[in-house]
C-alpha positions in Angstrom: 3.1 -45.1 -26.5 2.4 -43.1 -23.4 -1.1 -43.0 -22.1 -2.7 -39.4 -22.1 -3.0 -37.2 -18.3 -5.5 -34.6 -18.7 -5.2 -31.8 -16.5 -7.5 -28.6 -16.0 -5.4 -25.7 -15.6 -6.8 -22.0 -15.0 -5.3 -19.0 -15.0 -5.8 -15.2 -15.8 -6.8 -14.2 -19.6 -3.9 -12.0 -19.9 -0.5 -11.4 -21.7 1.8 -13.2 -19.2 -0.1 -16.8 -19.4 0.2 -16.4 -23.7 3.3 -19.3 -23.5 0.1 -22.1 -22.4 -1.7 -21.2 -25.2 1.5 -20.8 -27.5 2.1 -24.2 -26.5 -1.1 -26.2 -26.2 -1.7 -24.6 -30.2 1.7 -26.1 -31.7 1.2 -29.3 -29.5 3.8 -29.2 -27.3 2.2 -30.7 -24.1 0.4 -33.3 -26.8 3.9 -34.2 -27.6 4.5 -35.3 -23.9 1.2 -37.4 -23.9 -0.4 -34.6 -22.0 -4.2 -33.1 -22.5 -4.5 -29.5 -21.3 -7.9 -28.4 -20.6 -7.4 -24.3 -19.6 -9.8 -22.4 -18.7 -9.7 -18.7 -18.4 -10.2 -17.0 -14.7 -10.8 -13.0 -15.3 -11.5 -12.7 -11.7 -8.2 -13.9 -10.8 -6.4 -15.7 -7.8 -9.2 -15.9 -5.2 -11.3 -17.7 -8.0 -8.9 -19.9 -8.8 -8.1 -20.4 -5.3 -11.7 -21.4 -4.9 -11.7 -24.1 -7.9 -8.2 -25.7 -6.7 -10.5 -26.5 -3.3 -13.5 -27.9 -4.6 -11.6 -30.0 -7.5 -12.7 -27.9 -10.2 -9.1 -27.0 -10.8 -6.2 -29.8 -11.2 -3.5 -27.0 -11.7 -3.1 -23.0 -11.4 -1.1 -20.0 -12.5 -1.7 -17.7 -9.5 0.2 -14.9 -7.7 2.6 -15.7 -5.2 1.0 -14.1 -2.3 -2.3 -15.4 -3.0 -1.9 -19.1 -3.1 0.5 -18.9 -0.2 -2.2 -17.0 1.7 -5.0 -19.7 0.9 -2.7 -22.6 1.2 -2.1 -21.3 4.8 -5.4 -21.3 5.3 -6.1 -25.1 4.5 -6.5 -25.3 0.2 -5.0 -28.4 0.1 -2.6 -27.6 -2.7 0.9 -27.2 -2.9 3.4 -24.6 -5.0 5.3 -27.0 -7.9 7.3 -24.4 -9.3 7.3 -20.6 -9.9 5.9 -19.1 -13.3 7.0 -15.7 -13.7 10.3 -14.9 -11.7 9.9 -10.8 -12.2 7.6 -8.5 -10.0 4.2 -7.6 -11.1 3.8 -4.4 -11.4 0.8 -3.0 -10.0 -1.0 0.6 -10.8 -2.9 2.2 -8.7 -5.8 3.8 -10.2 -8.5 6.5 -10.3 -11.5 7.5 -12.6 -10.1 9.6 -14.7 -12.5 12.4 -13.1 -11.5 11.9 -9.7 -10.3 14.8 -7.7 -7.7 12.6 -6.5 -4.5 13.4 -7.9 -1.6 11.4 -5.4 -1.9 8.2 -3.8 -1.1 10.2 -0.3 -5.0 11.3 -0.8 -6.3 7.8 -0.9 -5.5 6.7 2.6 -8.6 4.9 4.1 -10.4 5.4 0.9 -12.4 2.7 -1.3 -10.5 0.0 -2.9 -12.1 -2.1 -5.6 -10.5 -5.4 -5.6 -11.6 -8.3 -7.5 -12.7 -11.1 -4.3 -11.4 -11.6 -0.7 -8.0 -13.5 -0.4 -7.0 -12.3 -4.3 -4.2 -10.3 -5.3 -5.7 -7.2 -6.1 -7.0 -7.4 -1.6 -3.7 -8.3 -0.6 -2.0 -6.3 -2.5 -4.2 -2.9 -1.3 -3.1 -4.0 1.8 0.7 -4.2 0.8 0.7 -1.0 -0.7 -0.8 0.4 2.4 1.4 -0.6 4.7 4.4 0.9 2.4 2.5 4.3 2.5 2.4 3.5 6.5 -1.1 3.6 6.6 -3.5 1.2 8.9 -4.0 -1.8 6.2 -7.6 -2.4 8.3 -8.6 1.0 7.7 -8.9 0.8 4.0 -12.3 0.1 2.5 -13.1 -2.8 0.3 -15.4 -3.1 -2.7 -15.3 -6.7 -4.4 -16.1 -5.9 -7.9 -15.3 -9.4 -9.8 -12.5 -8.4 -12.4 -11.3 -5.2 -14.3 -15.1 -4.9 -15.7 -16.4 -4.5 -12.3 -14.1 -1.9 -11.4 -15.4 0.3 -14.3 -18.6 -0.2 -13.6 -17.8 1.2 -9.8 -15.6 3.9 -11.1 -18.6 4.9 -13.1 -21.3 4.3 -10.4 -19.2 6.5 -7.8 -19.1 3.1 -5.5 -15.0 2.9 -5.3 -12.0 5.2 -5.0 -9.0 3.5 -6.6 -8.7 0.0 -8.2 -5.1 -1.6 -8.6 -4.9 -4.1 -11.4 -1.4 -5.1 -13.7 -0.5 -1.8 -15.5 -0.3 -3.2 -18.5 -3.7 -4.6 -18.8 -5.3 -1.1 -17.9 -3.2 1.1 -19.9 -6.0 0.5 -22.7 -8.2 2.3 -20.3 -5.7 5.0 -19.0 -4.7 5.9 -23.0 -8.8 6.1 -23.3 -9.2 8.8 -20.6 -11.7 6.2 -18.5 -8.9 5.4 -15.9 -6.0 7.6 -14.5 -2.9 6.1 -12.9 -1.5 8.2 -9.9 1.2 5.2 -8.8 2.8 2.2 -8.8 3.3 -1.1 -6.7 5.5 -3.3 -7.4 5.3 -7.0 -5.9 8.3 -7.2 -3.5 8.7 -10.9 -4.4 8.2 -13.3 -7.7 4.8 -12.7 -8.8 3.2 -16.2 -10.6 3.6 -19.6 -9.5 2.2 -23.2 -10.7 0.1 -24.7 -8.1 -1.7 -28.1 -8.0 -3.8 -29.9 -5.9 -2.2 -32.8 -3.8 -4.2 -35.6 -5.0 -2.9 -34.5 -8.6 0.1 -34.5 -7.6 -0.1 -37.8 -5.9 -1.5 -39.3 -8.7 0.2 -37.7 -12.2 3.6 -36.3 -10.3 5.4 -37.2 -13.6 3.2 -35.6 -15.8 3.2 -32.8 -13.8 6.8 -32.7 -14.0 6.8 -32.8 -18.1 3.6 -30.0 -17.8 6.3 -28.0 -15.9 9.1 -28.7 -17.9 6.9 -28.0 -21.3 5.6 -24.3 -20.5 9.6 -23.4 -18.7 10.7 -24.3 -22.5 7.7 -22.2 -24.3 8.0 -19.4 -21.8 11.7 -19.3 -23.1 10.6 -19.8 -26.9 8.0 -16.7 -26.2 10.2 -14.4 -24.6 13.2 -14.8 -27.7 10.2 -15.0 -30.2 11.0 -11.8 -32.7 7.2 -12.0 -33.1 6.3 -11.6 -28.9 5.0 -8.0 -29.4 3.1 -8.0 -31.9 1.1 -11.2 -30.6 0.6 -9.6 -27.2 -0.5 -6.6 -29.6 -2.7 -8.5 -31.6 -4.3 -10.9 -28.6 -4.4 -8.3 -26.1 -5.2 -4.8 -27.6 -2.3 -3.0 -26.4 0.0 -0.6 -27.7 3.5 -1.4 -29.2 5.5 0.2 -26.8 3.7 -0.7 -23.9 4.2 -4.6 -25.3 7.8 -4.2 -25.6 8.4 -2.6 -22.1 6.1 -4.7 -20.5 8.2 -8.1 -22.5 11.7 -6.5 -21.1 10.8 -6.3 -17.5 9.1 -9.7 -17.2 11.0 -12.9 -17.0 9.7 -16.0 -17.3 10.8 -19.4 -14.5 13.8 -21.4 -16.8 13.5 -24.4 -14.2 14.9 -22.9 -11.2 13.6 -23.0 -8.1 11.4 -20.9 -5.7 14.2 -20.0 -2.5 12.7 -20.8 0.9 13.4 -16.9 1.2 11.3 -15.7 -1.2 8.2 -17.7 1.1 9.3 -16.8 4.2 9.1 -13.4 3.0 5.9 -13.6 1.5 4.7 -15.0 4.8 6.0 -12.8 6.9 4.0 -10.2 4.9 0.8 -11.8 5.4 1.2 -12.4 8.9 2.2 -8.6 9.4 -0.9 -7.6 7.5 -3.1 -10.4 9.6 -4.3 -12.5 6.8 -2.5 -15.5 7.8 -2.8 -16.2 11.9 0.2 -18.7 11.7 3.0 -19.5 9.1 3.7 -22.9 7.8 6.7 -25.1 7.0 7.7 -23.9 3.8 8.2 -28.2 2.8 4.1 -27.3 2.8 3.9 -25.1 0.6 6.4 -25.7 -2.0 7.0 -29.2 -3.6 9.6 -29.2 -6.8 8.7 -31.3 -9.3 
């Protein structure tokens, strides 16, 4: 008999990471002599980030942009494979009070984003450069997670928050937020990261942990039962379940194209949060 890995993986309490728990409940990663420790990051990326660095982390489900931003910046982990192949889709919101009513009006204006270096920065900064704004301009309020940001939309202290659509609409169908726009990731949005040591040291059982959640993503997404678990788990309505399950697609076992990280690099680098690129054999290691 094979002798248990156990391997702490973190990622975001939300719809798209429901496959891990799917399958650490029925015992799929048991069944490859595998111990999955998870532990829920409601603060996101940069968090995550963060616990990859100091060891906390074996393994994460992050955004694309946000791992490769940190990796260039010396986290000494490496992409294994990507997670969710689809765009996220961002909105971009107000209190629902606001005398905003287009994103045009919120050039330069308080962001709320969840820490430094996560998705909910970067993307601000995305977004701002589609509007052709000065990225640099914008101001930034860290507010933690989705919690925060309702506690600065309530306190006056930000302007617009953008979190995954799907996750607010709870709070848009309750009157507390309003969404004026969209922003969609122009690249993959999850990937699997691990650190290098755990890679060094468990690279097969990294390769079954990969191989395990590509196969329940699958089961998930065919599952005649998908919405109403996201419905039951995650508080949302029917029909924003169902839409939300026919836009995303979940990783099958391709591969992340050396296109797709060049782009998100030259992104980065055009929005000076990176000062230099890196080999993309750096930043992405198939298993």
């Amino acid at each position: 008999m094979s002798e248990f890995v156990t391997l702490s993986v973190g990622g975001v309490p939300e719809h798209f990471n429901l496959p891990w728990h799917l399958a650490i409940d029925n015992g799929s990663f048991e069944r490859e002599a595998l111990r999955i420790q998870w532990k829920d990051y409601p603060d996101g990326t940069g968090a995550m980030a963060r616990d990859l660095r100091s060891g906390v982390l074996d393994v994460a489900v992050l955004l694309t942009e946000g791992i490769v931003a940190d990796i260039c910046k010396g986290n000494p982990s490496i992409i294994l494979a990507p997670y969710v192949v689809s765009p996220l889709i961002w909105g971009i919101h107000v209190p629902a009070q606001s005398a905003f009513e287009a994103v045009e009006e919120l050039e330069g204006k308080r962001f709320a984003i969840s820490r430094y270096g996560s998705g909910s920065h970067l993307m601000a900064f995305v977004h701002a450069q589609k509007q052709g704004w000065n990225p640099t301009a914008l101001q930034l309020i860290p507010i933690v997670d989705m919690n925060g940001a309702r506690q600065a939309f309530r306190n006056a202290e930000a302007d617009a928050f953008m979190w995954e659509k799907t996750m607010t609409q709870p709070l848009v169908d309750s009157g507390e937020f309003r969404r004026v726009g969209e922003c969609p990731t122009p690249w993959p949005c999850f990937v699997i990261a691990a650190r290098k040591e755990v890679i060094e040291k468990h690279p097969e059982a990294l390769q079954k942990m990969v191989r395990v959640i590509n196969q329940a993503s699958l089961a998930f997404k065919n599952s005649r039962d998908a919405v109403t678990m996201v419905v039951n788990r995650f508080g949302i309505q029917p029909s924003d379940a169902s839409a939300w399950l026919a836009r995303t697609q979940w990783a099958t076992g391709e591969p992340l194209s050396q296109e797709t990280l060049q782009q998100v690099m030259q992104t980065l680098l055009s929005l000076q949060v990176i000062t230099q690129p890196m080999e993309t054999a750096d930043l992405y290691q198939a298993v």
